[in-house]
C-alpha positions as CSV (number, residue, x, y, z in Angstrom):
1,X,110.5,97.6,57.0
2,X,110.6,101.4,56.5
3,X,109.9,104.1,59.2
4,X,108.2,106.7,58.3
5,X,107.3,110.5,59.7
6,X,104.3,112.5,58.5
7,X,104.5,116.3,58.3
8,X,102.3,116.0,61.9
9,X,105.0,113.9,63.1
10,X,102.9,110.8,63.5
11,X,104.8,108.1,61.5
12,X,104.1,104.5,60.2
13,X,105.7,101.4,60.0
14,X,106.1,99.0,57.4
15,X,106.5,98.6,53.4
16,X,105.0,101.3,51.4
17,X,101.3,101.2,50.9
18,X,100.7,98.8,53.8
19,X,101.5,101.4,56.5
20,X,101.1,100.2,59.9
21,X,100.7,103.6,62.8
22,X,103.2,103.4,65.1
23,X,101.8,104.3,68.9
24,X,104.6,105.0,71.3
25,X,103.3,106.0,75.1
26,X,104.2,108.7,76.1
27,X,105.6,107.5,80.1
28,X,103.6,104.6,80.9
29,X,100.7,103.8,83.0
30,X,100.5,107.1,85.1
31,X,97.7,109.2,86.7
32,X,98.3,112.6,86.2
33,X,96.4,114.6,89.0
34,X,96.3,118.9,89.3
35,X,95.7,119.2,85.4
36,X,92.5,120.5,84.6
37,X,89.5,119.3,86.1
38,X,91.5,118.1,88.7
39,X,90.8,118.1,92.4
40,X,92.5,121.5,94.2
41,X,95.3,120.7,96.6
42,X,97.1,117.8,94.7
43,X,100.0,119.8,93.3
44,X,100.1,118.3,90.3
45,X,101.9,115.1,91.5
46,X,102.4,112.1,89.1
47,X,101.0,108.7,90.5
48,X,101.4,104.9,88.8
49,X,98.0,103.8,88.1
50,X,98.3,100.7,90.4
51,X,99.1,102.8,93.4
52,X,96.0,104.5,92.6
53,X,94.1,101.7,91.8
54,X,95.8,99.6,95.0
55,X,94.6,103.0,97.5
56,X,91.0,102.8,96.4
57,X,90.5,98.7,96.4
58,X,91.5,99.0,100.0
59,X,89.5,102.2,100.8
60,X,86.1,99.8,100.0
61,X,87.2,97.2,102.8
62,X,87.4,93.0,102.3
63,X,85.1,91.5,99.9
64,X,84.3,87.8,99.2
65,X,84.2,85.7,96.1
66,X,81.7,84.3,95.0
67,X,83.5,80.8,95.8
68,X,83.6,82.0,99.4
69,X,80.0,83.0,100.0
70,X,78.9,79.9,98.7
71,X,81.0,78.3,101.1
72,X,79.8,80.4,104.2
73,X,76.5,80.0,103.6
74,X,77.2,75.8,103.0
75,X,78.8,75.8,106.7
76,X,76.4,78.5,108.3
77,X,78.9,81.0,108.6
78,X,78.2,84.5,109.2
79,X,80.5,87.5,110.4
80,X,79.4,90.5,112.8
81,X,80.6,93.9,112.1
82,X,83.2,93.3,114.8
83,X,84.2,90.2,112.3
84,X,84.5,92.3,109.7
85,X,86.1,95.1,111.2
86,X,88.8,92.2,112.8
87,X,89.1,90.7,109.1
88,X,89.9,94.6,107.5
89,X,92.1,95.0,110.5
90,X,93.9,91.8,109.6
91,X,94.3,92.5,105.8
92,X,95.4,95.9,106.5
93,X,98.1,94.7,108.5
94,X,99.1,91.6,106.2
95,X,99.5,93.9,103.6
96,X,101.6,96.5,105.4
97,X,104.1,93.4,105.7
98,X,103.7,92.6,102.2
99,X,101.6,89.9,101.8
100,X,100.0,88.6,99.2
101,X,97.8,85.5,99.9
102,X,97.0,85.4,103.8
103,X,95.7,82.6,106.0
104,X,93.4,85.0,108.3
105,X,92.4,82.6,111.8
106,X,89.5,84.3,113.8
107,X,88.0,82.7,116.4
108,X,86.3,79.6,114.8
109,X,87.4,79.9,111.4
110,X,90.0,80.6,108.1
111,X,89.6,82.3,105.7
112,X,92.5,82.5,102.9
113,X,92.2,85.8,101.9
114,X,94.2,87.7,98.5
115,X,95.6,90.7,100.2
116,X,96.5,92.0,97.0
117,X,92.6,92.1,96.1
118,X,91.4,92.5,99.4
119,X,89.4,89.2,98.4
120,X,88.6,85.9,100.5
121,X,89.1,83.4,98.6
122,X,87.3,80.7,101.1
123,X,86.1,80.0,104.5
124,X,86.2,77.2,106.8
125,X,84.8,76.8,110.0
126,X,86.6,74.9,112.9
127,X,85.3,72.2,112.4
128,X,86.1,71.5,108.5
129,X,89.6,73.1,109.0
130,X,90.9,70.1,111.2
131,X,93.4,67.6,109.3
132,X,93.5,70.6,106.1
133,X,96.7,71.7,104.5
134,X,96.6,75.8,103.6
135,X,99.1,75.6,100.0
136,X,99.5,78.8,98.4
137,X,99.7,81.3,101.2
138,X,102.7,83.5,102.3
139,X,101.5,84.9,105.4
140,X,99.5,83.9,108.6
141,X,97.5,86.4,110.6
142,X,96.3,85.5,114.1
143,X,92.8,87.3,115.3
């Protein structure tokens, strides 16, 4: 295997005539805000894309999967927007402790919810959550 450098200073890698580019990143997965175009007021501060990416999932609030709206609407479970404002309240505070999957209890249900994803995963009323065993959760939240 040879290295090579153009004049540009691009190179290639591998045996001559079967060059192969060579892409090298530059720093990584990073969002570079204050460079053109950018929003004023930022100060041209370097942020890791999943911090980014992590601020605006939870900015949009809870979600469900698809798995768990089919379960709600099997058990005739609905949530108020004082639910939902309770559930966002929940996750929020899961996830300022570090959680990752949560076992939210509200008043007559579960939910499991990815705090990561701000996603629940499934629902279960009270009356279906009796005799169950919750596997894969680090963190219990109490509402």
């Amino acid at each position: 295997m040879v290295e090579r450098l153009n004049a540009n200073g691009s190179g290639y890698v591998g045996r001559p005539g079967y060059a192969t580019p060579v892409v090298t990143p530059a720093r990584g997965p990073e969002v570079t805000r204050g460079g053109p175009g950018a929003a004023a007021g930022t100060g041209g501060r370097i942020e890791r894309f999943d911090s980014v990416l992590r601020a605006a999932v939870a900015e949009q609030g809870v979600r469900f999967s698809a798995h768990a709206e089919a379960r709600m609407r099997l058990r005739n479970i609905r949530l108020s927007s004082q639910d939902m404002e309770k559930l966002n309240t929940a996750v929020a505070r899961a996830a300022a402790k570090g959680a990752k999957e949560s076992l939210v209890l509200m008043d007559r249900l579960a939910l499991v919810v990815s705090i990561e994803n701000r996603t629940v995963i499934t629902a279960i009323d009270s009356a279906s959550a009796k005799e169950n065993v919750f596997t894969n959760i680090d963190s219990a939240v109490i509402i």
